[in-house]
N, C-alpha and C positions, 0 to 999 in steps of 0.2 A: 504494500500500500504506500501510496507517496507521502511524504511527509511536506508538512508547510515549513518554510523558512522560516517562520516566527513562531517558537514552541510558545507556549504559555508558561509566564510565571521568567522564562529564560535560565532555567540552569542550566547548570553544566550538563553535556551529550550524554553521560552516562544515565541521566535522570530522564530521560526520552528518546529511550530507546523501544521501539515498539516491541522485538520479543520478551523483555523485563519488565514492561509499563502497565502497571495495573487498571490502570485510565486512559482512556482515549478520549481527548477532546476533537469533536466534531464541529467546525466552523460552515456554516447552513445559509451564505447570503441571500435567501427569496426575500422580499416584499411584493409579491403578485396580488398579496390576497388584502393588501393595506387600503384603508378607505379614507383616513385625513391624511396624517400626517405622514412623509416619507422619510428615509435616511435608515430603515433599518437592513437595508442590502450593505451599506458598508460598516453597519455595527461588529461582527464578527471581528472584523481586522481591526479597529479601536479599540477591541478591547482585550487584543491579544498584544497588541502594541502598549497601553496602557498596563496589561499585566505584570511586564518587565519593570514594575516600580513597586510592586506590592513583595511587601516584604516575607522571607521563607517561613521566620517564626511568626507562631502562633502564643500569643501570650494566652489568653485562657486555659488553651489546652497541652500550651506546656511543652507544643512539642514541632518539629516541620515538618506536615504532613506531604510535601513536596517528595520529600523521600521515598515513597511509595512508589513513585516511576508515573509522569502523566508525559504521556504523546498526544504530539499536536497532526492532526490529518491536515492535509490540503484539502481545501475546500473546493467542492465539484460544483463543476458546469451546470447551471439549472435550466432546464429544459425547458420549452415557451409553454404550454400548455399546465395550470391548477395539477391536474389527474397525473400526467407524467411527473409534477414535481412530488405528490405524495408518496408515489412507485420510488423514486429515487431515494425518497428519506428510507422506505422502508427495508429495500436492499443495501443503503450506505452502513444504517446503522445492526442491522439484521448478521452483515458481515463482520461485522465489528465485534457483535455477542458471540458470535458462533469462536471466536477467538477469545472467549471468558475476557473481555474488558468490560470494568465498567465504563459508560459510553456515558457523554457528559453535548450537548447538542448546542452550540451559540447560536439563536436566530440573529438576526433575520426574524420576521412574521409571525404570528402567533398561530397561522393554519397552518405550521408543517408540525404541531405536534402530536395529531394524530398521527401519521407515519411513523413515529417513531413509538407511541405508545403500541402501535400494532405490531411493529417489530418485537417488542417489551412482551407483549402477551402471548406471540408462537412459545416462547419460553417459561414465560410464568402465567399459565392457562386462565390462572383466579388473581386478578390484576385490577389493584384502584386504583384512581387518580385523585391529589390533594393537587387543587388549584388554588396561585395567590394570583390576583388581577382585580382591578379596577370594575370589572367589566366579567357578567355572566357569560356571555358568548355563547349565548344559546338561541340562537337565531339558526332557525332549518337554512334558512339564506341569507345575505344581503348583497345588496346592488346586483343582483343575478346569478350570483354564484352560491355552493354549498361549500367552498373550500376558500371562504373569503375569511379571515382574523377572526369575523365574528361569529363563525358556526362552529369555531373549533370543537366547541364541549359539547353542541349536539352532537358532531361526528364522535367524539369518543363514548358520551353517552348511548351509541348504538352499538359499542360494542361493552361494556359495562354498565351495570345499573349503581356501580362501588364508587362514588365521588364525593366528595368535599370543597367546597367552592369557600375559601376566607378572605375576607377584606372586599367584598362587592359595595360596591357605589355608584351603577349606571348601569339601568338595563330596561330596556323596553316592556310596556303592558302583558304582551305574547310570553314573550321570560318567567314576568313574573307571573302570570297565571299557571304557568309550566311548570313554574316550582313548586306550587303552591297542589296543583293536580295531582303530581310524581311524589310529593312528600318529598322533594331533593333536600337531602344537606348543603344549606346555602346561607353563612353566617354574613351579615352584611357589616360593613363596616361601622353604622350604627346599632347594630344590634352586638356585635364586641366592645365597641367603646363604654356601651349602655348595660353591660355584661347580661343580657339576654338571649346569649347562644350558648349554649355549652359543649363550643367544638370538641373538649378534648373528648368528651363522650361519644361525638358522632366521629371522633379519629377512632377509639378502641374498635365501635362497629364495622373499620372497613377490613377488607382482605390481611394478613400480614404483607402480604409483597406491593408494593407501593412507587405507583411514577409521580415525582411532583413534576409540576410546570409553573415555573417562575415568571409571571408579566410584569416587566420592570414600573409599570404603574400602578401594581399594588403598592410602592413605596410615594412618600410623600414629595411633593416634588422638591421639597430642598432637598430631600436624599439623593432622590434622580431627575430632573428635570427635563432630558432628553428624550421622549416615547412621542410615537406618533397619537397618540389619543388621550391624553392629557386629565388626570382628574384630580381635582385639591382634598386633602383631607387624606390621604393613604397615611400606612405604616411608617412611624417612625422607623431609623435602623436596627436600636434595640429592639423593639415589637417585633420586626419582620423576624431577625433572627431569632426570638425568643422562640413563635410559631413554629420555624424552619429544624431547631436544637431539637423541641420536642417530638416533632412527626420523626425524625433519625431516630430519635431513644426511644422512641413507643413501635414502630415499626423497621421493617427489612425494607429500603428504599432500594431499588432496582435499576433507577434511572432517573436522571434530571433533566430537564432545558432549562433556559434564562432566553426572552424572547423579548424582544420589540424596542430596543434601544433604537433610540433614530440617530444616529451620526450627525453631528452638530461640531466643526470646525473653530467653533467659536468657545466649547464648553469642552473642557476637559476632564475633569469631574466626576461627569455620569459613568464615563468608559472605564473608572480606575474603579467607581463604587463597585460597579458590575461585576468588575474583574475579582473584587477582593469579596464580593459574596458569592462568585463561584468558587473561590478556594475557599472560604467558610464555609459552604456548605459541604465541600469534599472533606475538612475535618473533621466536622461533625461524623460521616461516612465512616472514615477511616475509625476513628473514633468508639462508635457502636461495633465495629469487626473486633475491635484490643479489646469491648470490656464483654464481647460474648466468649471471648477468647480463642477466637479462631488464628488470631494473627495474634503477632507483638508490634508493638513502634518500632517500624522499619528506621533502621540506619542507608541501608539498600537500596536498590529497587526491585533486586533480586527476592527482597523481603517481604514484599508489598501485598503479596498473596493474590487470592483469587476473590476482589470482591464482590462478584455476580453468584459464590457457590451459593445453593440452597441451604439454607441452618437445617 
C-alpha cells in the first residue's frame, strides 16, 4: 500500500512503518456530498501537516501512545460519482482491517462514513454507532441525493438499529419526528447541558463493539471554528473529550472518523485541535487494550499489538 509523504504526528520511520503499525491513518479528501460550507477536501492534509506540532506525550495518561506504530496511507483518487465514492471507502478501509489495523478515517464529508462503518460491520457483525455532531443527519435525502452529509445516519441506521446521537442542535421536523417514532437515542445538546438525557445508560445499551464518528461541529466553535455547517453552543474540549474517555472505557471501539473540517488558510487552529483529538482519542484506544491487558505500553511499535482483536 502506498504510503503519504506526510505521516501523522511525524516520527521517526521506525514508528510508521506499515508491517509494525498498529494504526492506519486513512486520509479520505471527498466533499461531494457538502451542502454550505466547503474546504473539507483539503482538510485531510491540514491536519496531517498541523499534526507534526502536536506533541508525543500525553500528560494525562502518562505515556506516548505514538509508540504503538501509526501509518499514514496516501490518500486515493475519488471517483466523480456519490455511489462509487462509498464503494471506494468500503474497499480502502475493508483492506486495511483485513491486515488487523486499527483504521483511523480523516474526512473530508461526513457521507463517507457509512462506507466505512460497512466495512466495520463485514467484521464485527453486531456493530453500533456513537455519533458526536451538530446535526442529526437523518435526512433519507437532501438537495437530491441519499449520500449527501446529511443522510449519513439514515444510511447507517439501515444497517443498524444500535446508535447514539450526542450533542444535536439542528435538525429538521422529519428528524425529529423520526426520532421521536424509532424511540432513537438522541441526546440533544440541550437536553445534556439541562442533564435530561442519561447517555451513559443509553451507551451501556449499545452492542460492545462500537464505530464512533466525530463531526468536528459537535465542538464549540472556539474549539473548532473551521466546518462547513456551523453551529454555536457545541462541546467545550473538556466535554467532548470527557464523552469520547468514557465510550473507550465502557466499550470495544473498532473504529473512528473525524469529518468535516473545512480548510481555512486563514485559521490554523482548527487543523492542530483536530489533529490533537485524533491522537486523544487513539490514547484513550490504546489505553483501554493496557488496562484489559491485552497489551503493555508499547516502547515499540513492534509492541503495539493487534488492536482490532476481539476480547
Amino acid at each position: 500500500m502506498k504510503l503519504n509523504r506526510k505521516q501523522f504526528l511525524g516520527p521517526d520511520p521506525e514508528f510508521c512503518r506499515f508491517q509494525d503499525a498498529a494504526v492506519a491513518v486513512l486520509p479520505f479528501p471527498y466533499e461531494g456530498g457538502v451542502s454550505y460550507g466547503h474546504g473539507a477536501g483539503r482538510a485531510p492534509q491540514a491536519i496531517l501537516d498541523a499534526s507534526c506540532y502536536v506533541e508525543f506525550y500525553d500528560e494525562v495518561l502518562n505515556a506516548e501512545p505514538f509508540r504503538m506504530g501509526i501509518v499514514t496511507l496516501a490518500a486515493p483518487a475519488m471517483p466523480k460519482t456519490p455511489a462509487a465514492v462509498h464503494q471506494l471507502m468500503v474497499r480502502s478501509t475493508r483492506a486495511l482491517l483485513e491486515k488487523n489495523k486499527f483504521v483511523v478515517v480523516l474526512g473530508g464529508d461526513h457521507s463517507i462514513s457509512s462506507g466505512y462503518f460497512k466495512a466495520l460491520q463485514e467484521k464485527y457483525p453486531t456493530l453500533g454507532c456513537v455519533q458526536l455532531d451538530a446535526h442529526s443527519d437523518l435526512r433519507d435525502s437532501y438537495e437530491g441525493s441519499r449520500f449527501s452529509h446529511a443522510s449519513v445516519m439514515a444510511r447507517i441506521r439501515e444497517m443498524t438499529p444500535h446508535t447514539l446521537q450526542l450533542g444535536i442542535r439542528a435538525m429538521c421536523s422529519e428528524e425529529a419526528d423520526r426520532i421521536r417514532r424509532e424511540n432513537m437515542a438522541v441526546c440533544t445538546m440541550h437536553s445534556l447541558r439541562k442533564k435530561l438525557c442519561n447517555w451513559k445508560n443509553a451507551l451501556q445499551n449499545l452492542p460492545e463493539h462500537l464505530f464512533i464518528t466525530v463531526d468536528v461541529d459537535a465542538f464549540d466553535l472556539s474549539v473548532i471554528s473551521s466546518t462547513g455547517t456551523p453551529e454555536p453552543g457545541g462541546f467545550t474540549w473538556d466535554e467532548g473529550l470527557d464523552i469520547l474517555h468514557t465510550v473507550f472505557r465502557t466499550k470495544t471501539v473498532v473504529g473512528f472518523d473525524v469529518v468535516e473540517l473545512a480548510f481555512n488558510r486563514m485559521d490554523r487552529n482548527s487543523p492542530f485541535n483536530v489533529a490533537k483529538l485524533v491522537y486523544k482519542m487513539l490514547g484513550f484506544k490504546l489505553q483501554k487494550e493496557v488496562a484489559s491487558g491485552r497489551i503493555s505500553w508499547p516502547t515499540q511499535p513492534s509492541q503495539g499489538g493487534n488492536l482490532t482483536k476481539v476480547p
